[in-house]
N, C-alpha and C positions, 0 to 999 in steps of 0.2 A: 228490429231485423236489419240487416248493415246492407249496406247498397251491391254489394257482390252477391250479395245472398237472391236479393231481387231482379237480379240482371239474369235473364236466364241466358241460358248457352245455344249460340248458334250456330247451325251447321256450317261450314264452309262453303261458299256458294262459288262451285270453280267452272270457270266453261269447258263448254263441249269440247272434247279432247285437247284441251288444253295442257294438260299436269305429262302428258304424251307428245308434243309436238313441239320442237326446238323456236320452231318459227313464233307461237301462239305465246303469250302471257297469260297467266294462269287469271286473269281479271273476268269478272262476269258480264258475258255478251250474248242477250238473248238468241237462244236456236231457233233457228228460222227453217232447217232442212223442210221441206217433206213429207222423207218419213225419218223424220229424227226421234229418234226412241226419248232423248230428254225432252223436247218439246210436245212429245206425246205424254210422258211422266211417268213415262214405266218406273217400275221399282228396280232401283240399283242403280239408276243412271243420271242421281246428281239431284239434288234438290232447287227447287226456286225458288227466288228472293218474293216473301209477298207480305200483304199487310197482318198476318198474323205474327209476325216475326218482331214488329217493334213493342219497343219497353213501356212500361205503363208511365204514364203523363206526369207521374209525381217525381220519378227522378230520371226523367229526358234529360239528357244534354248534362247532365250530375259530373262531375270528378269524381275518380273512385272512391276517394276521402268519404264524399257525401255532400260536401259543398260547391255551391254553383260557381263556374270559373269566371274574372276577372282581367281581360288582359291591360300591363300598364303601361306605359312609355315613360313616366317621369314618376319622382315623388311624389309630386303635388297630387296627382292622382288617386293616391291611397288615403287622403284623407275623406272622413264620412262613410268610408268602408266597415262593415263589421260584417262576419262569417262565410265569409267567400274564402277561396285559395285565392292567391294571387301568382298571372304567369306573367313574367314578363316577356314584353317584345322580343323578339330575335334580332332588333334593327339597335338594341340599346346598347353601349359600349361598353368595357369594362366600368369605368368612376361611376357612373352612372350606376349602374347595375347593382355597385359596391354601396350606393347609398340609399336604392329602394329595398335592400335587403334589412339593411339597418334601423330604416323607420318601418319597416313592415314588423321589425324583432320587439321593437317599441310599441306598435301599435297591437301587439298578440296575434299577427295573419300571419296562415301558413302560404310560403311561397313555396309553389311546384318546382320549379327550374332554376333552383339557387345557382 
């Protein structure tokens, strides 16, 4: 069974009148009102982030590939590597970049962020 298959689908967890209000960013901030109909859980008023929502323990933290990610800074890194992706840094510069893609082509790793 492929790793999208077991990722099940989450709801949108958006705040209280958030997706309505210029001011507000649509980010999840626990409702505190009251009588705040979402902090009471009426139905239709927005779902809560809880612990039945996380993914089962075998492909936590997974790439959607299926393999567990690696971030690299240089070549020398990649060696002793076998079935990981590999992401490189955001801090790596072009030559650089150009030559962990080429031992990564060598070594059979998929790199995410060519």
């Amino acid at each position: 069974m492929s790793i999208v298959a077991l990722k099940r689908i989450k709801p949108r967890f958006r705040r209280q009148h958030g997706p309505w209000s210029k001011k507000l960013r649509d980010t999840w901030r626990k409702p505190r009102g009251e009588n705040s109909k979402q902090r009471k859980k009426w139905w239709g008023k927005g779902e809560h982030p809880g612990s039945g929502y996380r993914q089962p323990r075998s492909i936590r933290g997974l790439h959607p590939s299926g393999l567990p990610e690696v971030i690299v800074h240089n070549p020398g890194e990649l060696d002793g590597l076998e079935g990981v992706a590999i992401r490189i840094a955001r801090t790596v510069g072009k030559r650089k970049r150009a030559q962990i893609i080429e031992k990564a082509k060598e070594l059979g790793l998929k790199v995410i962020n060519p």
